[in-house]
Structure formats: C-alpha cells, structure tokens
N, C-alpha and C positions, 0 to 999 in steps of 0.2 A: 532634459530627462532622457534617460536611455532608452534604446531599443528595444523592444520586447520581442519575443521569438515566441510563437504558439505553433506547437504541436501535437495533431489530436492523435490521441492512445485509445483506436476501438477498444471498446467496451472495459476501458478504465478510464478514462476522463485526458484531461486534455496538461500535458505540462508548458508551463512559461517558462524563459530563460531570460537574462540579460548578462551581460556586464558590468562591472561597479567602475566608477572611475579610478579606482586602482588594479583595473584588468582582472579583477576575481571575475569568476562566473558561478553565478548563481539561477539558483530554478526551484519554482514551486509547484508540486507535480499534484492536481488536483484532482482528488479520486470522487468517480458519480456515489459514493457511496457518504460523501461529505468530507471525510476527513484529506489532510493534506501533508505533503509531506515539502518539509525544506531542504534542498541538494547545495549543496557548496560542493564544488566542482576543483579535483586535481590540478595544480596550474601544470605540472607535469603531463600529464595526462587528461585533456579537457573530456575524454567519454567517461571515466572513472570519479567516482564522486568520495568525496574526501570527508563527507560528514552529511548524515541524511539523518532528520530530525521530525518523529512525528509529532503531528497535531491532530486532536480532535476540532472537533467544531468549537466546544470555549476557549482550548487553545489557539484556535485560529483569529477569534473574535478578538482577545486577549493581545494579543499579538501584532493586528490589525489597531487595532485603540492605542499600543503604543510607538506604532510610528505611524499613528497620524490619519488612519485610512480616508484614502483620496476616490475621486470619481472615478479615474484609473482601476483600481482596485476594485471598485464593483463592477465595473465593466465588465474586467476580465473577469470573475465571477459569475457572471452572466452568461458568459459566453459558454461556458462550460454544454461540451455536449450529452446527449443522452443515447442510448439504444435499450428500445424498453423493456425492462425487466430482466436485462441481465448485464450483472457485473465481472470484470476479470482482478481478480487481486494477489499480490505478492507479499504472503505470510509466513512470518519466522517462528520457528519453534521455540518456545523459550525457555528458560532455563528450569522453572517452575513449572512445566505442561506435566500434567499427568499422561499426556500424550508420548513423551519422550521414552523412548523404546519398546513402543506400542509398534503392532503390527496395523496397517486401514482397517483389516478387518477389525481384528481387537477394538479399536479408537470407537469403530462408527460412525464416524464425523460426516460420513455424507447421510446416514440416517439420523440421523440427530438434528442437521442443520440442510438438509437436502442439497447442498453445495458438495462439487464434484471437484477431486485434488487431480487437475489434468499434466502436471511434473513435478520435479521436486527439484531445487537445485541444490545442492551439495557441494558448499566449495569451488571448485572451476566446474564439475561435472553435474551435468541435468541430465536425469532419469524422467524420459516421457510416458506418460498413462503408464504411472505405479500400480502393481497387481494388488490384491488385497494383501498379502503376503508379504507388503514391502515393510518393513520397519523404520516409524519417524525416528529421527535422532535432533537433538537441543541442537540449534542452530542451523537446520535445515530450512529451506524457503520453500513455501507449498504455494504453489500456481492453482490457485481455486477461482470456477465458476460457477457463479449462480445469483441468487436474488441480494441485494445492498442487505436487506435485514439477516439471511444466514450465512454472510459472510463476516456483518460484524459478530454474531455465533461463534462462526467458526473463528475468528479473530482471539473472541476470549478462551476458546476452549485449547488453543494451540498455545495464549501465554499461560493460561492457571490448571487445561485439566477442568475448572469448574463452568457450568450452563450459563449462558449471558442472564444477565438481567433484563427482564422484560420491563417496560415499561413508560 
C-alpha cells in the first residue's frame, strides 16, 4: 500500500497525497465543509495539478463504493480536522452566475450568505480584500470565509446566480 501524506489546511480541512505505482501523484483534498475535491498532480510539475475534480458528499460516497472503500479510508476521514464554526473555501465563478459582472456590492453575497470574499484570484494575479466596487468575472476564484452552510450558499450562488436550497 502506498504512503499517504496528510496535510492540514487551517480552516479548510486537511489534503492526502500519495503516489500510484506508476509515479502519478495524486491527493484528495478534504474540505470541513464535507465536500472533496480529487487532484491529479502534473508529472511536470508536481505543485501544479493537472486535473481537480469535485465531489459532493454522494459523489464521495459513490466513488468510495466503487473502489472498494477500506478502513484506510475511514480513517483518514476521520481524521479530518475542525476549527469551530469557521470555514476557508476556494470558489469559482461560473459560467452561469448571475454574479458574473456583478460589482460585491451589486452581488451582496456576504449579505445574503453572511460569508466574507477575503481575495479573489484572477489568473496568475490575487486581488486581496476586494472593495465592494470590485467586479466578479466567470472564472474568477473567490477566497471566502465563514460558516460550512453559507459557503455552500455562496457556492451556489457563484455557479447559478440563484439562492441554495435549503433543506
């Protein structure tokens, strides 16, 4: 079995890496918010990731069911750390947001979902503590803090523009 590498991400959760026995590297980057993202890793370039793949929670489950999930795998599940009541997440704009060429102010997204956008990346370039006056654009990553439930809020309201689903 391969090495596992654990790395905790204050107040976003904690990422695993390994190695496949074909020297890929792979990592599953596990957010306190539940959902999880899959990294396949540049062989070029091992910091740079070459394909990141989200999952919710059924997707995880899903996923986990079909290769097999092992005591391994709950483990590191397990392990996942917390800092209470507050999450860090990196969200994309998407192509669909009614967000998209919204000014903060305009959006309202931290009144709406009481989560704070504390940069934005752009490209190569991050824009720290965006004024309200900054304008989103489709495919920008928003550096949002605050509670797991108004981030996944702000999660939906950055791909569709429309209010999560409560429930």
């Amino acid at each position: 079995m391969a090495e596992v590498s654990e790395t905790p991400l204050p107040g976003v959760g904690i990422r695993y890496d390994f190695v496949t026995s074909d020297g890929d590297r792979v990592g599953v980057l596990a957010h306190r918010t539940g959902r999880r993202e899959l990294l396949v890793y540049d062989r070029d370039d091992p910091d740079a990731c070459a394909n990141v793949l989200r999952l919710d929670g059924d997707d995880s489950h899903t996923l986990a069911e079909l290769l097999g999930a092992s005591q391994v795998s709950e483990r590191l599940a397990g392990l996942q750390q917390h800092v209470e009541g507050l999450t860090i997440d990196w969200l994309r704009v998407g192509a669909n947001s009614a967000c998209s060429g919204s000014t903060l102010r305009e959006a309202a997204l931290r009144s709406e979902t009481g989560v704070s956008i504390v940069a934005v990346v752009r490209g190569d370039q991050t824009i720290p503590a965006p004024g309200g006056d900054f304008q989103l654009q489709t495919g920008d990553t928003a550096v949002a803090v605050g509670t797991p439930e108004g981030i996944k809020e702000l999660f939906h309201l950055l791909q569709s523009g429309a209010g999560a689903t409560t429930g």
